[in-house]
N, C-alpha and C positions, 0 to 999 in steps of 0.2 A: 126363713121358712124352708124343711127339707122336704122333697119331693118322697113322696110313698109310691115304690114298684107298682102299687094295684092303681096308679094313677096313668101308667104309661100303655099305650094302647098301639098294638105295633099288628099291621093289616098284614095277611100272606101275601107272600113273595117281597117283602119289605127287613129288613133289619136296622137296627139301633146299636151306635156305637157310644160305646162310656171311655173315655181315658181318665186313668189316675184311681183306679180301683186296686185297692190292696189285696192280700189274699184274703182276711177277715172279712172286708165287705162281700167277696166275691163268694165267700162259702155261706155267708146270710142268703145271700141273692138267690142261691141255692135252692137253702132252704125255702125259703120264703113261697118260691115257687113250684116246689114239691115235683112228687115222680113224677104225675100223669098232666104233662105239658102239651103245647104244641109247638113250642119254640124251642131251639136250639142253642144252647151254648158255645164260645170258645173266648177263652182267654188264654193271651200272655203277655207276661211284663207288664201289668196295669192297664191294658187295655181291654175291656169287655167286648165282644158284638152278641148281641142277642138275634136270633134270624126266625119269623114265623114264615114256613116252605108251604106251597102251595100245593093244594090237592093233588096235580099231576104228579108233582115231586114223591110227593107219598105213594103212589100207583108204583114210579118208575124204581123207586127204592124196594117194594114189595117184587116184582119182577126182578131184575137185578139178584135179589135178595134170594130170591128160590132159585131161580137158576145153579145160584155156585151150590146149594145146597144140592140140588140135585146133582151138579156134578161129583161132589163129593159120595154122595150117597151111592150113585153106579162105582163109583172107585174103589168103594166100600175105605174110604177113609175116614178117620173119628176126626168128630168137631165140636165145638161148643159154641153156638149162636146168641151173643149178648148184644143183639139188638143197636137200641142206640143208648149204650149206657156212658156214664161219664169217665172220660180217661182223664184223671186230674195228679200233676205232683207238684207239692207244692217247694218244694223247695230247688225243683227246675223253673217254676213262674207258671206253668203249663196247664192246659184244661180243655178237653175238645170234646165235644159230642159230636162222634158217626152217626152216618142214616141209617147205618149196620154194622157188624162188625164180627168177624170170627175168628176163634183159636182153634189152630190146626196142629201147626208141630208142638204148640206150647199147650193142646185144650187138657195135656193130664194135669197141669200144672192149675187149672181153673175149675175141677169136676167139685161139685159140690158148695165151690161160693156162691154166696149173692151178692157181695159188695166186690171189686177190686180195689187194692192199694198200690197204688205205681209205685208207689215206691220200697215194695218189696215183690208185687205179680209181676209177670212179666205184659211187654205190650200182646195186644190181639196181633195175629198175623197177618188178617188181612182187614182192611178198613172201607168201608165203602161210602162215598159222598155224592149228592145227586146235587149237579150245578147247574140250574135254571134260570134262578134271580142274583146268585151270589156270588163270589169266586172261595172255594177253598181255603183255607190259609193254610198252603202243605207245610211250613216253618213249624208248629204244633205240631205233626204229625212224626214229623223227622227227629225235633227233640225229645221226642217222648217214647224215641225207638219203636214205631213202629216200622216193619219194614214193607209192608205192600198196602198202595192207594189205590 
């Protein structure tokens, strides 16, 4: 009997680890679970964690989040704010959803997409993760070039 995603019930500030997920099952997982989640992704190397963050976490990523913006915006420097979208390559193993995420020296390189492909955009610049209940995994981070957490 295979277990079905809508079967698995994961409480905020809690996360779920899977090992031995391939990248096919991982880009169903994906899907399956569509844009407008509450949970967090990160894979690599066949290990999944799925993380649901906890309201505060949501507050402090929102703060956080305007902050750099506003400093950017007195600086009057261009950025491109893609939220918490998925940075995924697959043929490095890699997959991480930020609590945020912004392109600065790279945001001409993103003006007008809606998708990224790592493996031809370049990484966001800067990354932002709000650690409450979780730890980070900076190893995703590092191999997927981005260079500020």
């Amino acid at each position: 009997m295979l277990l079905e995603l809508r079967q698995l019930k994961i409480q905020p500030g809690q996360q779920l680890l899977v090992e031995d997920v391939n990248w096919q099952q991982f880009e169903s997982i994906l899907a399956e679970l569509g844009e407008r989640r509450a949970s967090r992704l990160s894979y690599s190397n066949g290990r999944l964690e799925i993380m649901v963050p906890l309201p505060e976490h949501e507050k402090a990523k929102e703060i956080i989040g305007d902050i750099v913006k506003i400093l950017l915006e007195t600086r009057q420097i261009a950025f491109e704010s893609w939220g918490s979208t998925t940075l995924k390559n697959e043929s490095m193993s890699q997959a991480v959803e930020p609590d945020t995420c912004f392109y600065i020296q790279n945001q001409a390189a993103v003006i007008g997409k809606n998708r990224l492909d790592m493996s031809v955009d370049p990484p966001p610049d800067l990354a932002i993760e709000i650690d409450l209940t979780s730890r980070t995994q900076l190893d995703n981070y590092q191999i997927l070039g981005v260079p500020e957490l």
